[in-house]
ZANUKOL-486064 format. One record per residue (C-alpha): x, y, z; residue in one letter. Coordinates in nm, 2 decimals. Last residue first. Layout:
REM residues N
(atom (X; Y; Z); a),
...
***
This chain:
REM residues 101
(atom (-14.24; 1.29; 12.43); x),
(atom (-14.10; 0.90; 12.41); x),
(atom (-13.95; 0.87; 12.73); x),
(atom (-14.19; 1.01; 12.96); x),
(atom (-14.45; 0.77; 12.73); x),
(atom (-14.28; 0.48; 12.79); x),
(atom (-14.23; 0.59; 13.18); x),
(atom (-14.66; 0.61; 13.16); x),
(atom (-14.70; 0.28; 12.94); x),
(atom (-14.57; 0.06; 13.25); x),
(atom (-14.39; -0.19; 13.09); x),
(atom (-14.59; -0.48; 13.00); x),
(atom (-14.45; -0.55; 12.61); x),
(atom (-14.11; -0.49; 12.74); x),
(atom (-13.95; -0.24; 12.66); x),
(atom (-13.65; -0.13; 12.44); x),
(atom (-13.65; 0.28; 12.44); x),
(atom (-13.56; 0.50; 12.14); x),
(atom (-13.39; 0.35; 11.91); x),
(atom (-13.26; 0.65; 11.65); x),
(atom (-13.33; 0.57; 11.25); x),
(atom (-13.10; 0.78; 11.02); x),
(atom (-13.09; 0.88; 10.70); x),
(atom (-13.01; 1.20; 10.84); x),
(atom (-13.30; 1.39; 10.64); x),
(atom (-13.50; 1.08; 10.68); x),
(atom (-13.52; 1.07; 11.06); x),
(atom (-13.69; 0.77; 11.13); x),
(atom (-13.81; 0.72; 11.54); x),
(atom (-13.74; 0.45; 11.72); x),
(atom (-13.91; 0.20; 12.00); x),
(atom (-13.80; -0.12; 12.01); x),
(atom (-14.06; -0.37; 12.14); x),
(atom (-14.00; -0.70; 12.43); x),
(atom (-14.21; -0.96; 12.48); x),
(atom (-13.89; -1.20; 12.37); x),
(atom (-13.95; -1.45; 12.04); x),
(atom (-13.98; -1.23; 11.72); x),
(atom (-13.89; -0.93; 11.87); x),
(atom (-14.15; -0.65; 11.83); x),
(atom (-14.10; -0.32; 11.63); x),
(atom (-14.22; 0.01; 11.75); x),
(atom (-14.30; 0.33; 11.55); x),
(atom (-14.24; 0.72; 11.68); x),
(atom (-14.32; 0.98; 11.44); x),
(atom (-14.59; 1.13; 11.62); x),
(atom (-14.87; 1.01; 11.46); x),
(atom (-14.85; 0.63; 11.60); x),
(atom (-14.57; 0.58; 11.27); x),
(atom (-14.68; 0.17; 11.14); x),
(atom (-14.42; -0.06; 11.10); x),
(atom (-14.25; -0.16; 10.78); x),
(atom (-14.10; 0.24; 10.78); x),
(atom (-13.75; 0.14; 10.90); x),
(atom (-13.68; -0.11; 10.63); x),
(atom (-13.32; -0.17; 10.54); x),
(atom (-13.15; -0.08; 10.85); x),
(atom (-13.43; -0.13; 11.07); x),
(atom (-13.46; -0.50; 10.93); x),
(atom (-13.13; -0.56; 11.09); x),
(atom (-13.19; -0.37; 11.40); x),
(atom (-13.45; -0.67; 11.44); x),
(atom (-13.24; -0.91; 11.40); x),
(atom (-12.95; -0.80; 11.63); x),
(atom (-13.27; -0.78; 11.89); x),
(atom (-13.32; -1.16; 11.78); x),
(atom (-12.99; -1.25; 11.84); x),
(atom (-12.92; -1.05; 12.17); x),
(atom (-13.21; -1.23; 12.31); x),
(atom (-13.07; -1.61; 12.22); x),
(atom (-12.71; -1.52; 12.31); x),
(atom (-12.89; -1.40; 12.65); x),
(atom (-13.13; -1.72; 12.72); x),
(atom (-12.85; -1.96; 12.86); x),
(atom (-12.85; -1.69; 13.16); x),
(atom (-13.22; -1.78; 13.26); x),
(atom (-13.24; -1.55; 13.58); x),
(atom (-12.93; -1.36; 13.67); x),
(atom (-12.79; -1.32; 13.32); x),
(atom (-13.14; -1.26; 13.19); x),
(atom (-13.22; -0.98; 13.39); x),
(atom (-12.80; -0.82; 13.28); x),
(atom (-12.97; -0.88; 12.97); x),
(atom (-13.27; -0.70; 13.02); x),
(atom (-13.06; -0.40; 13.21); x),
(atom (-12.83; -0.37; 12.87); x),
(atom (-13.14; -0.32; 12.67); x),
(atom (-13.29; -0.04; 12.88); x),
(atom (-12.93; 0.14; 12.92); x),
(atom (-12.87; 0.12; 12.55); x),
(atom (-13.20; 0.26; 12.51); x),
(atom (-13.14; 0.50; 12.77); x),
(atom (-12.81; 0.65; 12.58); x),
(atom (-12.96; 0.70; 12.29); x),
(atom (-12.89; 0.41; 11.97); x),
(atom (-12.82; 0.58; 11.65); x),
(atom (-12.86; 0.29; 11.34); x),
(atom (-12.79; 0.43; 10.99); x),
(atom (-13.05; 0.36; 10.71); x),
(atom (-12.93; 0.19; 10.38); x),
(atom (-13.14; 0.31; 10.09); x),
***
């Protein structure tokens, strides 16, 4: 099965802040970052379930080479997985958790 990718509004707003991060501080880093996070989506799409569910549906996946997770949840009956959050590794685990429910 081929998963569809849904990407909320604060993800997208999470992952274009760590770019616009890397712009100003190490811009010959960005092609690199949006490459692994392109990646990762990747291996969402055909394997959504390789990382473990923390008992309320919500998994995260790490980037290879950036401390950074994407947070999702699978939603089977849609055939869908929707990112929630991309953090980094430190983030404080209070907003995650805001975020996540």
């Amino acid at each position: 099965m081929t998963w569809l990718i849904a990407t909320g509004p604060e993800a997208r707003a999470d992952y274009d802040s760590i770019i616009d991060y890397y712009l100003e501080l190490a811009p010959e880093q960005v092609t690199r970052f949006r490459s692994e996070v392109n990646k990762l989506v990747t291996s969402l799409v055909s394997n959504p379930y390789l990382s473990m569910d923390r008992g309320d549906g919500v998994r995260k996946r790490a980037t290879a080479v950036f401390p950074y997770h994407v947070w999702y949840k699978v939603d089977e009956s849609a055939g869908k997985v929707q990112i929630l959050a991309v953090f980094h590794y430190r983030r404080d685990p209070l907003l995650l958790q805001s975020r996540l429910g």
